[in-house]
N, C-alpha and C positions, 0 to 999 in steps of 0.2 A: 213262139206263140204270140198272135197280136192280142192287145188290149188296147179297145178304142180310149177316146180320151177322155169321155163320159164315165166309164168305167174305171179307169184312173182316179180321178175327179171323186169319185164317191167310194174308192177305194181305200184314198189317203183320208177322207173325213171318218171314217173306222177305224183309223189307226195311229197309232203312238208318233212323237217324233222319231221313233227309231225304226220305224214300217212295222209295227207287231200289231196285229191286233188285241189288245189286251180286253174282253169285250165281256158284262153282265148279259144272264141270260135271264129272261121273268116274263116268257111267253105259256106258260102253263097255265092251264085252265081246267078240265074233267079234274087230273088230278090235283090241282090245288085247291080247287072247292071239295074235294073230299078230304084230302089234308086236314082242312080249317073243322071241316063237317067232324071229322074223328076226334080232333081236339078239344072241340066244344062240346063233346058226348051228344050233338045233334042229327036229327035226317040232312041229307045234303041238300035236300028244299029248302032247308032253311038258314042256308051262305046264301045271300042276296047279292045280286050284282052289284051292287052300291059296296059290299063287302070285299069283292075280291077284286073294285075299281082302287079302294082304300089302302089295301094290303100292295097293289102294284106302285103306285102313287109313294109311296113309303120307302118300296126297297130303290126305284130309282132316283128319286131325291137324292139321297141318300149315297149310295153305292156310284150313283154315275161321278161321283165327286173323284173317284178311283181306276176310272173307268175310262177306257177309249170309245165304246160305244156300249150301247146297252139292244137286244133283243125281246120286242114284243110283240103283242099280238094285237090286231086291230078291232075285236070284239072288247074286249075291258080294259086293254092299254093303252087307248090314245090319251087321256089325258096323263095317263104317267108319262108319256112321250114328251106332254110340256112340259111336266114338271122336272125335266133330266138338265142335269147340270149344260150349259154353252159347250164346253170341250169334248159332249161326246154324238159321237154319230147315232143313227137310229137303222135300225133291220127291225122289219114285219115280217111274221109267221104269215102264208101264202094258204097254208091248208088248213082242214081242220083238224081237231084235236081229237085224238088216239088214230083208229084207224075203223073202216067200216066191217061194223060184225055181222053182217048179213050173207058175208061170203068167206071161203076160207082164203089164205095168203094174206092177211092183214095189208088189205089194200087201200090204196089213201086216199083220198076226197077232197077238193079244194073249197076253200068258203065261199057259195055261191053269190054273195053283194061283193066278192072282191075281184081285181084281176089286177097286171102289173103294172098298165095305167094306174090306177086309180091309187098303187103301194107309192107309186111315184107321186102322185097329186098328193098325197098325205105326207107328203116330206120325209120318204123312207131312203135310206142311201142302198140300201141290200132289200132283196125278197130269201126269203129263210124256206126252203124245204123242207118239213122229215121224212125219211121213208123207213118202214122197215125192210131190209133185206137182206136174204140168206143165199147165198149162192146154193143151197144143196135143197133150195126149195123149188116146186115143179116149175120145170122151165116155161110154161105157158102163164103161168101167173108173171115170174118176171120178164117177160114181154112185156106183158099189160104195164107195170115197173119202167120199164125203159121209154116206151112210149111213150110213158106221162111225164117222165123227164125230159125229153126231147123237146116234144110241146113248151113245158116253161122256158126250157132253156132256151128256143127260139123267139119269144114271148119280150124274154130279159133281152134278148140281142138287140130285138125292135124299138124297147125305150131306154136301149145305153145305160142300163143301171146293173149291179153285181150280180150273181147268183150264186146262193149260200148252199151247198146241200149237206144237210145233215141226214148221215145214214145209222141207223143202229139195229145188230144185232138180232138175230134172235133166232129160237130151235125150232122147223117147223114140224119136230115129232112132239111140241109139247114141253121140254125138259124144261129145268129150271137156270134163268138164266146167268144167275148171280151163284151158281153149285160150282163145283168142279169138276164136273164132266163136261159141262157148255165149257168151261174154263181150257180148257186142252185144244177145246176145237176152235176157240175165240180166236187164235193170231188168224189162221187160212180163212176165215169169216173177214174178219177186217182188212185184209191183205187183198182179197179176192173183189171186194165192194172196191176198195182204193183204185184197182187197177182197173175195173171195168169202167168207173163214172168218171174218168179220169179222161176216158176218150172224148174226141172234139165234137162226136156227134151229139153230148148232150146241153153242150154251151155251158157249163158251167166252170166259173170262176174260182170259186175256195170251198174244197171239201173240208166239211165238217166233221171227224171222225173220234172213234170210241179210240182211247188208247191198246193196242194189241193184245196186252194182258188182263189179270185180274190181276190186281197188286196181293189183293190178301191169301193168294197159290204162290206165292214168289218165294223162296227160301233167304231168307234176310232182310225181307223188306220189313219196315217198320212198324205194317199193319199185317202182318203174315200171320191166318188165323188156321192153317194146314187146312187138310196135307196139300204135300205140294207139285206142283204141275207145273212147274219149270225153276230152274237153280235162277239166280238173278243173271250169270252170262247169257242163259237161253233166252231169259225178258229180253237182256239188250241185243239180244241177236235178233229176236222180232221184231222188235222199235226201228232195227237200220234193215231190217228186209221191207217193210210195211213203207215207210221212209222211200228206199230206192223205186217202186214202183210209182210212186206219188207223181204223175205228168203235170199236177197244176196245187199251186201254196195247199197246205193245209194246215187246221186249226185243230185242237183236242177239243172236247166237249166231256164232261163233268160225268156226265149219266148217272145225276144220285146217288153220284157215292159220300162219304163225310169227304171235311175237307182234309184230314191227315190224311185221306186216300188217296183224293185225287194229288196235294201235294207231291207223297210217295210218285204216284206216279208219273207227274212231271218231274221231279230229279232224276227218276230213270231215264226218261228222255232226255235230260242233260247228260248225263253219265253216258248214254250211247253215242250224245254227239249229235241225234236227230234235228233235222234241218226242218223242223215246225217254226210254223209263221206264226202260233199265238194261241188262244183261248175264249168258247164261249163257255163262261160260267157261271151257271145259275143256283141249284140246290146246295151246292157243298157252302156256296156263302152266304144262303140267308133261311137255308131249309129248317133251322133251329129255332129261328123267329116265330114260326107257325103259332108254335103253343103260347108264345108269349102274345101274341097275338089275340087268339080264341079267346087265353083267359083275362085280358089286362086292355086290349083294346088299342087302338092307333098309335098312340103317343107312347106308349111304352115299346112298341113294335121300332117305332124310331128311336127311342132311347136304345136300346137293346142293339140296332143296325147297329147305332154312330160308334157304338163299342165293340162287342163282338164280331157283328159282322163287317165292321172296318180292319179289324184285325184278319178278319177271313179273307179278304181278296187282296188285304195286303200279302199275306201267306202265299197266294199265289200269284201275286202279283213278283214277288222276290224270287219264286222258285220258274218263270217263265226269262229270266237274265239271258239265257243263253239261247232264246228264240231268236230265229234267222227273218229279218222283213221279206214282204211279199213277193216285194219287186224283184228280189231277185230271180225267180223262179219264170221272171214274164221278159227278166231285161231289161226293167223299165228304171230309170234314176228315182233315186229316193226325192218324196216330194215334186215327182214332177207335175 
């Protein structure tokens, strides 16, 4: 696989000296202002933007100190963007936030003042995806799904800069995602995303994906809350299935779980051996701050990071050891 040199270039600025991406995520928005809105026993009119400019500004101060790169969003994150520590890279959120309820297949929308220009003019090394997708949802909707990947992905090719895409999940009869029936079906969901965006036709660089399992269906795992939907060999036998299909680096992504979760479930990917390039992690390192936040206000939100939540991306920052760099997967020399 080629990777121009632009691409390169702004590959290594995301990444550790050891080629990992070890990267904060703190592009949320819909649901961070309700977050805040719940904690404060308030309507969510009444999180002001100045509030959830305050609350980003905080956790990457902060956090990028730990961090290879930090992920945000260019409606309330740019000035957290300055205030991110010299050592870490920056990735912008490309779409907007959830997904559009006007039609069914949770289809995604891109923010209409943005485009990859303009991510690039803002000093962004990455453009960050999300999509949801299910392979066992109507094939006409993911169409519409591939297409608009295609597009970005050509988009990214034209201004030499990365493409991140982050896919997650989800039932499109409804079910609950975080149960244990979604839990059974969850490795072939993730397996199935991996191997389809994986092809060349949609120019993307480093998938962003949900770990195969639910740690807390695992039988031994340390957050195992039953019953259970696979022994831990079957986990580590879906982390190197999911693994094998992977045609370009990938990254875990947190998807709100705690951080003993996601921890869990990055040792399971050690334990398997899984040839992951790294992590974006957002919620499990600073989703605890919220309240302390709502009820205490900026300054204890940062007091509260420089402890807790330093401890928390150290956590996974320890438990990511046995992540493989990018480069390998492209052939490219570390650091070139």
């Amino acid at each position: 696989m080629h990777l121009s040199e632009g691409k390169i270039k702004h590959l290594n600025a995301l990444s550790n000296e050891n080629g990992v991406i070890a990267a904060a995520a703190m592009d949320q928005r819909g649901s961070l202002r309700k977050s805040i809105a719940s904690a404060k026993g308030v309507p969510e009119s009444e999180v002001s933007d100045d509030m959830m400019v305050e609350f980003k500004v905080a956790v990457s101060k902060v956090l990028t100190r730990h961090a290879s790169a930090i992920l945000l969003d260019p409606e309330f994150g740019l000035p957290a963007a300055h205030a991110r520590a010299k050592n870490a890279g920056l990735l912008l959120a490309y779409e907007e936030s959830g997904y559009d309820n006007t039609k069914p297949g949770r289809l995604p929308d891109l923010l209409p003042h943005l485009s990859v220009k303009r991510i690039k003019d803002m000093g962004g090394d990455a453009v960050k995806i999300l999509l949801y997708y299910s392979p066992y949802e109507d094939a006409d909707v993911n169409d519409i799904k591939k297409a608009f990947i295609e597009r970005i992905g050509a988009e990214c090719e034209t201004y030499q800069i990365p493409f991140f895409l982050e896919f997650v999940g989800y039932d499109p009869k409804g079910g609950d995602e975080k149960g244990f029936e979604y839990a059974k079906q969850k490795p072939e969901i993730v397996i199935k995303a991996m191997e389809e965006f994986g092809k060349p036709q949609y120019g993307v660089d480093v998938l962003k994906v949900e770990v195969p399992v639910n740690a807390e269906f695992v039988t031994g795992s340390s957050v195992f809350k039953g019953p259970s939907a696979y022994s831990r060999q079957e986990a580590l036998d879906w982390y190197r299935k999911a693994a094998d299909v992977a045609e370009k680096p990938f990254i875990y992504l947190s998807a709100g779980v705690s951080n003993p979760q996601f921890v869990e479930s990055l040792n399971m990917a050690s334990e398997a051996g899984t040839a992951y390039s790294g992590v974006l992690c957002g919620r499990a390192t600073w989703k605890d701050g919220i309240s302390v936040y709502a009820k205490q206000g900026a300054k204890a939100l940062e007091d509260w990071l420089s402890d807790q939540g330093v401890k928390n991306i150290n956590a996974v920052n320890a438990a990511i050891k046995s992540a493989k760099p990018w480069q390998a997967k492209y052939g490219v020399a570390a650091n070139a």
